[in-house]
N, C-alpha and C positions, 0 to 999 in steps of 0.2 A: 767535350765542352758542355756547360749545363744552359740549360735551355734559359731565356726567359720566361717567366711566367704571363701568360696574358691580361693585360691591365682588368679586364672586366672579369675576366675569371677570379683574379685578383679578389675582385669587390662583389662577386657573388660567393665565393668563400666566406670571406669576412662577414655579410651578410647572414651564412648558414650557421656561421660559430656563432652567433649571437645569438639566431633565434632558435639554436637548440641549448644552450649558457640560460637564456632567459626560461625555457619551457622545462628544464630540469630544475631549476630555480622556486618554480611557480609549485613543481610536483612537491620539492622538499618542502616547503612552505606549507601546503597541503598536506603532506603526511605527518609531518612533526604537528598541527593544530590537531591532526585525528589522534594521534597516540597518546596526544596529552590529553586531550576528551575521555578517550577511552581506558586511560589509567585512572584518573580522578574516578571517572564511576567504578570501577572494580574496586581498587582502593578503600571508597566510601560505601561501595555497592555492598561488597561481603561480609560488611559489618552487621547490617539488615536481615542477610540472609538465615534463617533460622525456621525451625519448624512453626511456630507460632504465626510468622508470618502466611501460609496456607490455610491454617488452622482457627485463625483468631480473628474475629471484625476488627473494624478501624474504633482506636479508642476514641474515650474522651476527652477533652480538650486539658490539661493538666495530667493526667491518670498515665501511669505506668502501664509497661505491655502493652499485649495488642497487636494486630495483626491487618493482614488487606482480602483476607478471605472472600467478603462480602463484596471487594474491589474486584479480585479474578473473576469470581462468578457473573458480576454483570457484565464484566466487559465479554467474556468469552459466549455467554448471551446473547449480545449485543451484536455480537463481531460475526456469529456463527447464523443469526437470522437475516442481518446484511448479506451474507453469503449467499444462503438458501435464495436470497431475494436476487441478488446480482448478479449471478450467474447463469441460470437461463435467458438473461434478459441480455448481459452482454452477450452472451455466444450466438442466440437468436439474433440480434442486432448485425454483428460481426459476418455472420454465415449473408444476412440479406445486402450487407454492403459489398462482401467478395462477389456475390453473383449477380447483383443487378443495380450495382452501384458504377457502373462504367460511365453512362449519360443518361442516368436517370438523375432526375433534379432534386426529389425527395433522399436518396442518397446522398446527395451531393451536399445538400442542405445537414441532413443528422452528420454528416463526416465532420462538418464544421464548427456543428454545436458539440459532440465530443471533443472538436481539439477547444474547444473555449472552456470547455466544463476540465477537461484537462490539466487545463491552467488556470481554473478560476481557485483565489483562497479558501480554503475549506468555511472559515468562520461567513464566508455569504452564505454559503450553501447552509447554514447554524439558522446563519437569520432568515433563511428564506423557507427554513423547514419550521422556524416560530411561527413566523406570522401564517403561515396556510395552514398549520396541524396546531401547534402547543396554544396558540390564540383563539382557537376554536374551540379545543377541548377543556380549557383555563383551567391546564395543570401541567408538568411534566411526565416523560415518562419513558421508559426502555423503549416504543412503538418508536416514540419521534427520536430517539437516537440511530435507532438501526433505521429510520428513512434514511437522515442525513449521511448514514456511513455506507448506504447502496446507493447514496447518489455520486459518492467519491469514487465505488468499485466500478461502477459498471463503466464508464468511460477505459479505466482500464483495461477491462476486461473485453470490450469492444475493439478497440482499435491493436491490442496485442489478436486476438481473434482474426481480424479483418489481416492484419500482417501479415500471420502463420498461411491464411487460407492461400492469400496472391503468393506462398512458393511453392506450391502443387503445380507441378509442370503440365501442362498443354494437351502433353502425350499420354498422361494418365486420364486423363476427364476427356480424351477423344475415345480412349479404348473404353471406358465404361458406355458412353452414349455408341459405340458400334455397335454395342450388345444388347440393345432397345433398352437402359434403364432411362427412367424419367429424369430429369434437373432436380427435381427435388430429394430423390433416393441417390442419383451422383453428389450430390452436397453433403447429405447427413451418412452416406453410408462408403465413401469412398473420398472426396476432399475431406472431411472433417476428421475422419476416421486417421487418414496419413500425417495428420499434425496436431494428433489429438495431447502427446506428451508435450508441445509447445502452445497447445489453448490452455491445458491445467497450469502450465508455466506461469500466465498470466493470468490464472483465479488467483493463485498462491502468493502473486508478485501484488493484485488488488489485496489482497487479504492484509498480508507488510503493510499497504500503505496505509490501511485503516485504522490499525490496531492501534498506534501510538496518535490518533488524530484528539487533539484536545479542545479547539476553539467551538465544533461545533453541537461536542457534547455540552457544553456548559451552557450552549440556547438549548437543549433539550433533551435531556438524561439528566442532566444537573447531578445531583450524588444522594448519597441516604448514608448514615451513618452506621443503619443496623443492616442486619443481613434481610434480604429481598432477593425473592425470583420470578416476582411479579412485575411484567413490563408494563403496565397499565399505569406504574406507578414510577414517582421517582426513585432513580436506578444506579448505585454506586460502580462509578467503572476505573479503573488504573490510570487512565491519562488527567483526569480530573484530580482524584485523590492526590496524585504526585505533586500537581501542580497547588493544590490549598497543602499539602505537608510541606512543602519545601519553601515555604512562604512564612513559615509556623515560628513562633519562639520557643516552639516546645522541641527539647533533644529527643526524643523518642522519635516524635511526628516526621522529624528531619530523617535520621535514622530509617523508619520505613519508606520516607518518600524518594533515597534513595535505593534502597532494597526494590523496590518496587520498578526505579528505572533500570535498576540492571533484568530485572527481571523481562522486561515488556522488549530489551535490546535485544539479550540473548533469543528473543520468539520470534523478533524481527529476522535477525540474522539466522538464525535458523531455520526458516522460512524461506529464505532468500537461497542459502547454500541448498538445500533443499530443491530449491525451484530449477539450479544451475548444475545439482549433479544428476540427482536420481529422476528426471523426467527429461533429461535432455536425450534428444532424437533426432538423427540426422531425416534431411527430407529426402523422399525416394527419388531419384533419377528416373 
């Protein structure tokens, strides 16, 4: 004879079908917005793609041909002196918050302002890198671009840092201190060193996020039309360009301004797959 079911079992079922109905629901929703994204630019993107675009500045405003040459070169400039800049600072930062950030206040305090810088919109950090630097110097230039895109990384780069270091088990930083090393050589030469492929994770994962930031280049980098490798001066980079070409009446401008984002996508994600195969590292037991 078949059982009853129990009324509230009943209505915790019913409950579960739903809210798994709605969260596959939510996912397709989400994937079908991403694949249409990501076709539009392929589509549009590999029209662009062409040797010229490596090869060639950004034209003239009506003029045929033409390239973003001058565009890679300052962003990767840009991107590559933020790094130099960000990354001692986050891992220094990262390493002082794992080990003496437990009830120390001054830790406690930076933990806070990383998650707020975290989450702060890039274009404050734009305007906040004009008026202390570009306002003082009265001009633009690559220096105040790559401020504003170290002030993006290093939060990430901190708190991924800070992450990695708190899963070094207990039993490993007891066995280095039995063996009289200092706190300071158990930190850099024994916790940093066991997570050292999940702190690069999170240079590479900052780096992603830089690359394609546009609001706070345009308070300062601003662009140059010709080619420049002079950060002192105003400094043509990819997220800027794309954004005045795609704005453009002109078909060519269009044309690279897409070329351009498939290009800065595929460095993103490549960057990212990057970040999630060939440095991943389990943590030691």
């Amino acid at each position: 004879m078949k059982q009853a079911i129990n009324p509230v079992y009943r209505k915790r079922l019913f409950a579960h079908r739903i809210g798994i109905a709605l969260s596959v629901g939510a996912m397709m929703v989400g994937l079908i917005a991403l694949i249409w994204i990501l076709a539009t630019l392929l589509i549009n993107g590999f029209h662009g793609l062409n040797l010229a675009l490596f090869t060639e500045t950004t034209p003239a405003p009506g003029s045929e041909g033409g390239g973003l040459a001058n565009a890679i070169v300052g962003s990767l400039l840009m991107v590559g002196l933020a790094t130099l800049v960000s990354t001692p600072i986050g891992i220094l930062a990262g390493i002082y918050l794992a080990e003496y950030g437990e009830d120390n206040k001054v830790a406690q305090l930076t933990r806070f302002v990383t998650d707020i810088m975290l989450s702060a919109p890039s274009i404050v950090i734009g305007l906040f890198v004009y008026a202390m630097y570009v306002a003082n110097v009265k001009h633009f230039s690559g220096y105040a671009g790559s401020i504003a895109l170290s002030l993006i990384a290093v939060p990430v780069v901190v708190r991924t840092t800070d992450n990695m270091l708190r899963l070094v088990p207990n039993s490993l930083l007891e066995a280095a201190f039995a063996l009289g090393a200092p706190r300071w050589k158990v930190a850099m030469m024994v916790r940093l060193r066991a997570v050292k492929a999940g702190v690069v994770t999170g240079v590479l994962l900052a780096v992603a996020r830089v690359s394609g930031e546009t609001a706070p280049l345009l308070f300062t980098a601003l662009n140059n039309q010709f080619f420049s490798a002079d950060m002192n001066k105003p400094l043509a980079n990819l997220p800027v360009v794309i954004y005045q070409f795609a704005m453009s009446p002109y078909d060519n401008w269009r044309a690279l301004a897409w070329g351009g984002a498939l290009l800065v996508t595929f460095s993103v994600l490549a960057l990212n797959v990057l970040s999630r195969t060939v440095f991943t590292q389990k943590i030691p037991n």
